[in-house]
DSSP file (Angstrom, degrees, kcal/mol; ACC not computed):
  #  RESIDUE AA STRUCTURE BP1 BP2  ACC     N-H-->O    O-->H-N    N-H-->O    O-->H-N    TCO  KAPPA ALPHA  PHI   PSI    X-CA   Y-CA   Z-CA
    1    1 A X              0   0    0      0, 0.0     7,-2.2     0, 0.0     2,-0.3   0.000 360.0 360.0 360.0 164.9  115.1  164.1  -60.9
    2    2 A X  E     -A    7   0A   0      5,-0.2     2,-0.3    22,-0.0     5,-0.2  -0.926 360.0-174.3-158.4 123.9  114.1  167.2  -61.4
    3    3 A X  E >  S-A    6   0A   0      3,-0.6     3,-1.2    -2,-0.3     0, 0.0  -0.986  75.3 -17.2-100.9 117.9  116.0  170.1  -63.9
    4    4 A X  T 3  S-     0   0    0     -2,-0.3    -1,-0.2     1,-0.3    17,-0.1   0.965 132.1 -49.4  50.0  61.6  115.0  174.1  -64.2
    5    5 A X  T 3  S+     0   0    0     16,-0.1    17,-4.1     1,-0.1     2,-0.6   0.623 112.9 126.4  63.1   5.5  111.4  173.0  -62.7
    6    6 A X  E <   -A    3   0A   0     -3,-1.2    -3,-0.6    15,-0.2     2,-0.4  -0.840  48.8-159.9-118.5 112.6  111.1  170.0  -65.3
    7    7 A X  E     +Ab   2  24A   0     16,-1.1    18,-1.6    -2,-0.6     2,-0.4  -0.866  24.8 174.7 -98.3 140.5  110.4  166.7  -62.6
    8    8 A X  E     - b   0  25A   0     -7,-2.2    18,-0.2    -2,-0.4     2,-0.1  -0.927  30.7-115.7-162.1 129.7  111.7  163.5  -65.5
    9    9 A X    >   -     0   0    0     16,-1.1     3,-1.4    -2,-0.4    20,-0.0  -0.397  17.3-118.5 -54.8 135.6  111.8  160.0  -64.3
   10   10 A X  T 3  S+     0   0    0      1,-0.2    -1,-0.1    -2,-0.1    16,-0.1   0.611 120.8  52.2 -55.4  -5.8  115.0  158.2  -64.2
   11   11 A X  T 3  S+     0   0    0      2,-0.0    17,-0.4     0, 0.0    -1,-0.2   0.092  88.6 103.2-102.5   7.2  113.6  155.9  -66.5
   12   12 A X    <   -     0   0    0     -3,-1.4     2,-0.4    15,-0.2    18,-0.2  -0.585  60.5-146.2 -81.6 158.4  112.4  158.9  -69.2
   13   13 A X  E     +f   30   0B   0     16,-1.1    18,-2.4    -2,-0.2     2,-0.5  -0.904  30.0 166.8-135.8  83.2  114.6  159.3  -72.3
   14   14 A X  E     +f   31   0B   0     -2,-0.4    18,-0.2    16,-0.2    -2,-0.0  -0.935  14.2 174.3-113.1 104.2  114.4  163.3  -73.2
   15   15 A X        +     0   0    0     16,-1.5     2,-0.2    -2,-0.5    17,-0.1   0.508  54.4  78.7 -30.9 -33.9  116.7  164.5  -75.5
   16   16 A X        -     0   0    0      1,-0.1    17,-0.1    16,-0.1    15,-0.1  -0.695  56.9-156.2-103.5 157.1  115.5  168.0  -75.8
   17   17 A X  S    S+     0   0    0     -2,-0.2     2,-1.0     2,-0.0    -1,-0.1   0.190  71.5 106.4 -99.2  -1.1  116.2  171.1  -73.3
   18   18 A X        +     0   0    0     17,-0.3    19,-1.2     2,-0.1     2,-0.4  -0.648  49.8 130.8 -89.5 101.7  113.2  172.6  -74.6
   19   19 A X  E     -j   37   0C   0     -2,-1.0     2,-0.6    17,-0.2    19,-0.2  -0.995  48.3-135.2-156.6 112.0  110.9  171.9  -71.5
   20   20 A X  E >   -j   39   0C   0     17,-2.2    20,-0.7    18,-1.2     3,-0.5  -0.762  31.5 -82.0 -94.8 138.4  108.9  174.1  -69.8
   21   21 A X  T 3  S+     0   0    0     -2,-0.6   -15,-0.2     1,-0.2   -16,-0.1   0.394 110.2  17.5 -19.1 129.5  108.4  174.7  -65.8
   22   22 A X  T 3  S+     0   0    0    -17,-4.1    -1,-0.2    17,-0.2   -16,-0.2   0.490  90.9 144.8 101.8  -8.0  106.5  172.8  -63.8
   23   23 A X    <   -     0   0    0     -3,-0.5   -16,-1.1   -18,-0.2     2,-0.3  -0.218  34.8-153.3 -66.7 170.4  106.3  169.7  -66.6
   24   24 A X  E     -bc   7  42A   0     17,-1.5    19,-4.8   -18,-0.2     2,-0.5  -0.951  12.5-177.4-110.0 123.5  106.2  166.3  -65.4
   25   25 A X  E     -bc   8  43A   0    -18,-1.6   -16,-1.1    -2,-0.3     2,-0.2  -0.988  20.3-161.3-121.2 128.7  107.6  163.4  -67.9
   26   26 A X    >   -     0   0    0     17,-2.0     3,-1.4    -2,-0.5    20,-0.3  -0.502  31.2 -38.0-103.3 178.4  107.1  160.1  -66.4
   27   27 A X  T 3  S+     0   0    0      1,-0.2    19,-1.5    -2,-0.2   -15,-0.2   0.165 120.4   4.6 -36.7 140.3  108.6  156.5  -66.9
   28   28 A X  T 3  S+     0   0    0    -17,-0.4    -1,-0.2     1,-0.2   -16,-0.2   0.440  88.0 140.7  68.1  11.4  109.4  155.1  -70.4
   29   29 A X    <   -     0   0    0     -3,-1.4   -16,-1.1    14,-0.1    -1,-0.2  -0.338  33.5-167.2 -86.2 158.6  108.5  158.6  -72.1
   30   30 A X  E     -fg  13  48B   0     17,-0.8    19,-2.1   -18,-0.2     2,-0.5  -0.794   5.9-175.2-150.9 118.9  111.1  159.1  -74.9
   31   31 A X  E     -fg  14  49B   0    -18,-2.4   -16,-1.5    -2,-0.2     2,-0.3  -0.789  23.1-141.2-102.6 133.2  110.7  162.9  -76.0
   32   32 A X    >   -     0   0    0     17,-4.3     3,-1.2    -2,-0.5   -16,-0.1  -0.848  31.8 -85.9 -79.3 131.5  113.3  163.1  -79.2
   33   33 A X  T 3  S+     0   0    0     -2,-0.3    19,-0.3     1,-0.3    18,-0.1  -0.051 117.5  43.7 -51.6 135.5  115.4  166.4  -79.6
   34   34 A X  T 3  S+     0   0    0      1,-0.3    19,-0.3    17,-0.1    -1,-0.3   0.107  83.6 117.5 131.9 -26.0  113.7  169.0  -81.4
   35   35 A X    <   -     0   0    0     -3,-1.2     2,-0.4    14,-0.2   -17,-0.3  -0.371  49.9-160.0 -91.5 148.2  110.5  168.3  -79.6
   36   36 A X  E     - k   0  54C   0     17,-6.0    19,-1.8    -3,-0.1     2,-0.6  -0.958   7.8-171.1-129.4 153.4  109.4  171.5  -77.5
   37   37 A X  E     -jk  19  55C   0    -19,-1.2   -17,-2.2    -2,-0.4    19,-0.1  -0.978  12.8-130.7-140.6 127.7  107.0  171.2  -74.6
   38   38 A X  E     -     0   0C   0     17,-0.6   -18,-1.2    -2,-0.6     2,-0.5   0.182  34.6 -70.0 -75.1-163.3  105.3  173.7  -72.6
   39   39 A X  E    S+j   20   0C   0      1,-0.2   -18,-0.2   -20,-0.2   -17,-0.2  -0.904 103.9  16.0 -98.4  97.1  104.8  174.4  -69.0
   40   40 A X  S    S+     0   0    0    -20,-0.7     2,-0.2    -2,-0.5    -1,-0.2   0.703  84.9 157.6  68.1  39.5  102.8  172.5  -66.5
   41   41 A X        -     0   0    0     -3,-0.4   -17,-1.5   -21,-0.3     2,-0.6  -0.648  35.4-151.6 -66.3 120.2  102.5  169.5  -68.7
   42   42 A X  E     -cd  24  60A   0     17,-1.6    19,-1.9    -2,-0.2     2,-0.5  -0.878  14.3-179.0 -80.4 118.0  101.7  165.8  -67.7
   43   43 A X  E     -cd  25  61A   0    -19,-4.8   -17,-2.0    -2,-0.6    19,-0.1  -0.894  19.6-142.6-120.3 133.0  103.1  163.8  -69.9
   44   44 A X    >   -     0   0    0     17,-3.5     3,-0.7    -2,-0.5    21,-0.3  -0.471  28.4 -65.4 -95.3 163.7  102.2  159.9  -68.9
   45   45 A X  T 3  S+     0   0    0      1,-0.2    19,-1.8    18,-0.2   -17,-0.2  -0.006 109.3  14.8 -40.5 127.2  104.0  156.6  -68.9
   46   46 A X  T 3  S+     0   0    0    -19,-1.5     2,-0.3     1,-0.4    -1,-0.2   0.459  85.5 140.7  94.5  11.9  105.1  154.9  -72.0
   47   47 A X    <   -     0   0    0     -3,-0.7   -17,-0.8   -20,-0.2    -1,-0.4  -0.794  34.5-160.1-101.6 150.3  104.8  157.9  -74.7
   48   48 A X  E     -gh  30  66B   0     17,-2.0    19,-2.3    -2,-0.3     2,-0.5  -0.857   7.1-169.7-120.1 140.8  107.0  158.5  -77.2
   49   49 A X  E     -gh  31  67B   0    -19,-2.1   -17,-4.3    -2,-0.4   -14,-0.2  -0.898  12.4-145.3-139.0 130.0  107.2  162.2  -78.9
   50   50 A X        -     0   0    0     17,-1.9    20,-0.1    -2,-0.5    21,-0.1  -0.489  31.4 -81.4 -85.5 149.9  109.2  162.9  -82.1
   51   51 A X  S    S+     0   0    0      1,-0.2    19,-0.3   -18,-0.1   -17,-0.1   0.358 110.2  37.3 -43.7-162.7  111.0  166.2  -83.0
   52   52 A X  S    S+     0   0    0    -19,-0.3    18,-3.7    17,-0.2     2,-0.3   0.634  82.7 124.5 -38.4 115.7  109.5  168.8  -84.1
   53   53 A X        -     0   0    0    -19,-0.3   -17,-6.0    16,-0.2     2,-0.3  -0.822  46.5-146.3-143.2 145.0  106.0  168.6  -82.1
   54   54 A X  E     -kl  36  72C   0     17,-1.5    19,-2.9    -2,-0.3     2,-0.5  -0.895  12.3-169.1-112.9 124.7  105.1  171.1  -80.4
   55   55 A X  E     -kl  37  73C   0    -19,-1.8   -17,-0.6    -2,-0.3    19,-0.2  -0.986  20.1-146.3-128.9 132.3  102.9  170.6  -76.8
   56   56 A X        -     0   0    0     17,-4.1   -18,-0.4    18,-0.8     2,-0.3   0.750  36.8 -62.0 -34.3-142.9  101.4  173.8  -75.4
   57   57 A X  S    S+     0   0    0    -19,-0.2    19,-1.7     1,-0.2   -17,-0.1  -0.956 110.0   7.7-146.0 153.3  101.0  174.6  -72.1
   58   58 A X  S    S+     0   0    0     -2,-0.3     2,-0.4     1,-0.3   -17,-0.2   0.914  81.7 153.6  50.8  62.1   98.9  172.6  -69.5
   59   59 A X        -     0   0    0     17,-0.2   -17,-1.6    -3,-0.1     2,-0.6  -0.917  38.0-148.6-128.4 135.7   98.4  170.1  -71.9
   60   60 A X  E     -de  42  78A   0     17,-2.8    19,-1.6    -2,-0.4     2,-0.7  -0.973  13.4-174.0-123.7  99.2   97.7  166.6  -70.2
   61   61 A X  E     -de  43  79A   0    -19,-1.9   -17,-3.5    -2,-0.6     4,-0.2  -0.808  23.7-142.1-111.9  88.6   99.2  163.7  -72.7
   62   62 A X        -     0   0    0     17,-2.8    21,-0.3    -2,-0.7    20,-0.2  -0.270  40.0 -51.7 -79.2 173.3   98.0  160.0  -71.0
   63   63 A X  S    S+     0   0    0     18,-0.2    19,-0.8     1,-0.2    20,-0.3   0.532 120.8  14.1 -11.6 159.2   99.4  157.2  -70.7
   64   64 A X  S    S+     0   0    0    -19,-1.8     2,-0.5    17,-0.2   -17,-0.2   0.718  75.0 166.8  53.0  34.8  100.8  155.8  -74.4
   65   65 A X        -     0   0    0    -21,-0.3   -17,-2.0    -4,-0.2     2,-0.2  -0.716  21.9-162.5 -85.9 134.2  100.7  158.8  -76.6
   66   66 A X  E     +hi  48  84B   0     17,-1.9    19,-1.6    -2,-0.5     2,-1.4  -0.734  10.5 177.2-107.2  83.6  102.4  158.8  -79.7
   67   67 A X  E     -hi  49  85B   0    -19,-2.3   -17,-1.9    -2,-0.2    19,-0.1  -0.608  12.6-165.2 -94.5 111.6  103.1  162.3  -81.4
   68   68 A X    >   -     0   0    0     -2,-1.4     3,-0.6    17,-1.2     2,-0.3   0.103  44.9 -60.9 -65.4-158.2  105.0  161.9  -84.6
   69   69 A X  T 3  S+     0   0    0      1,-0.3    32,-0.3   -20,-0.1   -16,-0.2  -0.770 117.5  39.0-105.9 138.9  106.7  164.9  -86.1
   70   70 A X  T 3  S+     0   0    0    -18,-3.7    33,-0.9     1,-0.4     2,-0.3   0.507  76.4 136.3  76.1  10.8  104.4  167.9  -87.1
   71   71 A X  E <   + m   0 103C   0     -3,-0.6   -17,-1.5    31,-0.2    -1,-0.4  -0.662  29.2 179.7 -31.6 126.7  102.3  167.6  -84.4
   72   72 A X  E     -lm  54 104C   0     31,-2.8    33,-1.0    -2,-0.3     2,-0.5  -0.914   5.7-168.6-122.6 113.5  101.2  171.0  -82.7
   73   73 A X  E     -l   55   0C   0    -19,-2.9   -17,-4.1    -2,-0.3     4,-0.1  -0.956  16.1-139.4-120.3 141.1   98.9  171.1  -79.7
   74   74 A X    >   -     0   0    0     -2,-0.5   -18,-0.8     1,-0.2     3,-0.6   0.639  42.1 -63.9 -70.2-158.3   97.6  174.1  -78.7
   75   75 A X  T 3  S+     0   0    0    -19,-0.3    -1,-0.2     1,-0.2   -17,-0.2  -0.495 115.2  17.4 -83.2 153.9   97.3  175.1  -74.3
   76   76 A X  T 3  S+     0   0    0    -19,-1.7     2,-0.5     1,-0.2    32,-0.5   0.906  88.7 152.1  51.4  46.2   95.0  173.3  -71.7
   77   77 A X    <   -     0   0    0     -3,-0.6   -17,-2.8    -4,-0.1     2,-0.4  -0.839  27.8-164.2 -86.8 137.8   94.7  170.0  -74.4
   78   78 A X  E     -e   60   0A   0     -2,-0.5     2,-0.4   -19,-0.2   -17,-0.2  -0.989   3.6-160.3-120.8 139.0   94.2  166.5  -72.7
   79   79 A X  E     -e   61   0A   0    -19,-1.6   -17,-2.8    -2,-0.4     4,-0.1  -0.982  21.9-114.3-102.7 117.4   94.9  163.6  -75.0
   80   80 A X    >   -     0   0    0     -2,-0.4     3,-0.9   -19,-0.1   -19,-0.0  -0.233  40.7 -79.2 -68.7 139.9   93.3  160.2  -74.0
   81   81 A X  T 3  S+     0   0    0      1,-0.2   -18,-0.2    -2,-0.1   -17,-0.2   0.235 113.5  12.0  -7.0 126.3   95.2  157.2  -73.0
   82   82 A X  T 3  S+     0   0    0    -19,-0.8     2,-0.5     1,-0.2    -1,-0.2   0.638  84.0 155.1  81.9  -1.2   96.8  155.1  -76.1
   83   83 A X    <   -     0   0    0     -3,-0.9   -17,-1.9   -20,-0.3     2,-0.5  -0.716  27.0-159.2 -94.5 125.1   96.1  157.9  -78.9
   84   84 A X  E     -i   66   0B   0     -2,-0.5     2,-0.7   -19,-0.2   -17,-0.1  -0.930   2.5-156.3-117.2 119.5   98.6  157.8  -82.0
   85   85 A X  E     -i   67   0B   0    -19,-1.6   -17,-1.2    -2,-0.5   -14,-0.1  -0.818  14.1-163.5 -80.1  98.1   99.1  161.1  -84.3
   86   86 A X        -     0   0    0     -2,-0.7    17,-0.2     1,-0.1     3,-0.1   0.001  15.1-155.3 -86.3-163.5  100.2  160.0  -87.7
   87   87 A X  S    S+     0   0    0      1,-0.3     2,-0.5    15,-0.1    14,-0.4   0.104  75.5  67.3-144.6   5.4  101.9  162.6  -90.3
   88   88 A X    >   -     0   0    0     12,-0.1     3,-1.1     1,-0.1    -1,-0.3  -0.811  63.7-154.6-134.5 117.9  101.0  160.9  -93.5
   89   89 A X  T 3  S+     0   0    0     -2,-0.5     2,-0.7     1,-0.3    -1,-0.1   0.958 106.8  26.5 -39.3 -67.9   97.1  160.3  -95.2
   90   90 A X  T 3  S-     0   0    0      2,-0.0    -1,-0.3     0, 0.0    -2,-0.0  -0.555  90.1-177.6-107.4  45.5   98.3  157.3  -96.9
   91   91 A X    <   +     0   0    0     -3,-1.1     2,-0.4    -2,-0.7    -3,-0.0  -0.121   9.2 166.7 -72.7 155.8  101.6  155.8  -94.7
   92   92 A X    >   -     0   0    0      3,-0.3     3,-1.3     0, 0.0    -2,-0.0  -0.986  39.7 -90.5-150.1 142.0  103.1  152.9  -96.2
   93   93 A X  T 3  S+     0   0    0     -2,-0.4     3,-0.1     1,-0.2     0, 0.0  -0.159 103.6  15.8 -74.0 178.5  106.5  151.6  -95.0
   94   94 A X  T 3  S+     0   0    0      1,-0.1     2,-0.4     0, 0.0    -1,-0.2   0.725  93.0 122.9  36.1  33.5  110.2  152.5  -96.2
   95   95 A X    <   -     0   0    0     -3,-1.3     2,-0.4     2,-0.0    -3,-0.3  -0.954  42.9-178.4 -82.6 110.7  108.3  155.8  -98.0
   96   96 A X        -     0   0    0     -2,-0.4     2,-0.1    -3,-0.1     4,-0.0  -0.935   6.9-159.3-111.3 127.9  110.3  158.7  -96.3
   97   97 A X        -     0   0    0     -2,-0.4     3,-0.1     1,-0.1    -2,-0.0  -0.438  25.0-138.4-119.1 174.0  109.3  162.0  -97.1
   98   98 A X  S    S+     0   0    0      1,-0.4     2,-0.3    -2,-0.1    -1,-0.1   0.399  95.6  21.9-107.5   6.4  110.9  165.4  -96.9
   99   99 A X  S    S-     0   0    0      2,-0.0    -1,-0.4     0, 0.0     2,-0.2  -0.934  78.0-161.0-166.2 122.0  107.8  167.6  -95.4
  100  100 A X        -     0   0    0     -2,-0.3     2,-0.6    -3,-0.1   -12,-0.1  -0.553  30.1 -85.1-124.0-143.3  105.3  165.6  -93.8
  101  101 A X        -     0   0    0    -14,-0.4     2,-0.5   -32,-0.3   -13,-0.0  -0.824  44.7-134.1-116.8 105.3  101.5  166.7  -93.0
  102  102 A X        -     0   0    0     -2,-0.6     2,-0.5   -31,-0.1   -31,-0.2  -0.660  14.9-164.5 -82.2 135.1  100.8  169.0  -89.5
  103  103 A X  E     -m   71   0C   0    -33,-0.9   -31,-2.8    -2,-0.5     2,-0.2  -0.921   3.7-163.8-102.5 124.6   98.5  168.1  -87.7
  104  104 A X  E     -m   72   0C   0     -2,-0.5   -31,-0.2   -33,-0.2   -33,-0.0  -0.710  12.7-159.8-106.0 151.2   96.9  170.7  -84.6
  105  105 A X        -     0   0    0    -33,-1.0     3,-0.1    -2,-0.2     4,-0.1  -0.389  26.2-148.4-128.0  60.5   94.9  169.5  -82.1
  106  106 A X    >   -     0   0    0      1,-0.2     3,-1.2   -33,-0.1     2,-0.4   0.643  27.0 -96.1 177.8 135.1   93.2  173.2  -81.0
  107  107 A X  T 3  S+     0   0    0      1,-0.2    -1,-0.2     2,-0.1   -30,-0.1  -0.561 108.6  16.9 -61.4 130.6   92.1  173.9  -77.1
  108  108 A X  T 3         0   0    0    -32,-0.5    -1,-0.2    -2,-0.4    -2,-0.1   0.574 360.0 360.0  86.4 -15.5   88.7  173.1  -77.1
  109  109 A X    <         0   0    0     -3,-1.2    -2,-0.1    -4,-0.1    -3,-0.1   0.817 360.0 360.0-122.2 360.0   87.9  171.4  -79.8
């Protein structure tokens, strides 16, 4: 299907309108509301992306990406297959914070 330039699988789970032209979200992704995503993005099968994160634009996220919340990545990023962004040094379960830790992932570096 395809909304305001935005092509999403029927089988994608996006919550958020914040989407820019020209994206592609593919099967199983499940983008949470809050999360905002730039314009002429791949984002590949079977990643899940938490509110606020922030995706540039032309930013290539493969297969099995996990971006918690506080993630930012900048324009023209590719993130490899299987790569999980945490938001806590030290996570340990049932700790829940009120501010957790951003992490940028910079064009180019």
């Amino acid at each position: 299907m395809e909304i305001n330039g935005v092509k999403i699988h029927p089988q994608a789970l996006v919550e958020t309108d914040r989407i820019g032209p020209g994206t592609r979200i593919w099967a199983f992704v499940h983008v949470l509301k809050d999360a905002e995503i730039g314009s002429d993005c791949n984002i590949g099968d079977g990643c899940f992306i938490e509110g606020n994160v922030k995706v540039g634009n032309e930013v290539v996220v493969k297969n099995g990406v996990m971006l918690c919340s506080g993630v930012r990545v900048e324009d023209r990023v590719l993130i490899g297959p299987n790569v999980g962004f945490v938001n806590d040094r030290f996570p340990r379960a049932k700790v829940f914070h009120n501010h957790y830790e951003e992490t940028i992932i910079r064009e180019g570096g």
